[in-house]
N, C-alpha and C positions, 0 to 999 in steps of 0.2 A: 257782311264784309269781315275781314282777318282785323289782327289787332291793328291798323294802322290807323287808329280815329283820329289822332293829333300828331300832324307831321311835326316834328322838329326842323322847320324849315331854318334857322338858324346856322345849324349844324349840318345841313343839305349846302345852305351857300357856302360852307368855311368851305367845305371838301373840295368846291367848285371854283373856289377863291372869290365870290361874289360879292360885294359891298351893296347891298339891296335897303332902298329906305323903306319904309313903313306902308306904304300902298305897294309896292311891289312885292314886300312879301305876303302881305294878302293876296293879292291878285296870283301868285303864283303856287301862294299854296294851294290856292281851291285847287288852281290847274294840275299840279301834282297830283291832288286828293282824284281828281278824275280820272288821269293815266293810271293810277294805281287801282282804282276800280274796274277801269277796262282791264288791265291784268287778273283779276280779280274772275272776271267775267270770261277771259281766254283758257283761263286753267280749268275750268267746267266741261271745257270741250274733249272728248276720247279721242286720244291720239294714237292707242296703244298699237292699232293695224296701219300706221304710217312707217315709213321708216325717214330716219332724221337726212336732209340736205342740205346743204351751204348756199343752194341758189337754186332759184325755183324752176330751170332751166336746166337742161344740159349745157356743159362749158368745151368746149372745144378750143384747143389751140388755133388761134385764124393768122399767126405769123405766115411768113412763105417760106419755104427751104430754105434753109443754105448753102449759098453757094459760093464758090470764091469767085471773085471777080477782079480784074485792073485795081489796083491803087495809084496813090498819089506817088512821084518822085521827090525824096528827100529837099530838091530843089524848090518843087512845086508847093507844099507843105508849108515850104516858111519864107517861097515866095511875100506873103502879104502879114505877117509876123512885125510887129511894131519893134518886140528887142529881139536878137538872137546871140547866140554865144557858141563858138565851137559847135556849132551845127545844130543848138537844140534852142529851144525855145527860151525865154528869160522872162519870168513873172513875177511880182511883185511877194514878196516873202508874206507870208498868213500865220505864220509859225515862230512863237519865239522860243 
C-alpha cells in the first residue's frame, strides 16, 4: 500500500465539516483505510489502450424539437394570479 497507513481522519471531518465522536471516527476510518486500498487496487489496472469517457454510455439529446406552438393570452396568463399590477405579475419582494 502507498504512504497512507494513518489516515488523519480528524482533518478529513474538518474539510467535510463533520463533528464525529469517538466510535465514529474509528468506524470510519477503517472504512476510509479500505476505499483508499481499493483505489490503491484500481490504479494496477492498464488503461493505457482505453480512451477516457464521462459516461459509460453513449448520451444522446432525447428532448424533442422545437417548435413554436399557441401561447397563453396576456389575459389568460394572469387570469388566476393572486396580485397583479399594470398587467404584470406582483410577488413578494426577496431582494433588499
Amino acid at each position: 500500500m502507498s504512504e497512507r497507513n494513518n489516515i488523519d481522519i480528524d482533518y478529513v471531518a474538518n474539510l467535510a465539516r463533520l463533528e464525529l465522536t469517538a466510535d465514529e471516527k474509528a468506524k470510519f476510518s477503517g472504512q476510509l483505510e479500505d476505499i483508499l486500498k481499493y483505489f490503491d487496487k484500481l490504479n494496477t489496472i492498464d488503461v493505457s489502450g482505453e480512451e477516457p469517457m464521462a459516461h459509460p454510455f453513449p448520451v444522446f439529446n432525447v428532448l424533442g424539437e422545437d417548435k413554436p406552438s399557441a401561447t397563453l393570452s396576456q389575459e389568460d396568463a394572469l387570469a388566476n394570479a393572486p396580485k397583479q399590477r399594470n398587467q404584470q405579475l406582483v410577488v413578494p419582494k426577496v431582494v433588499e
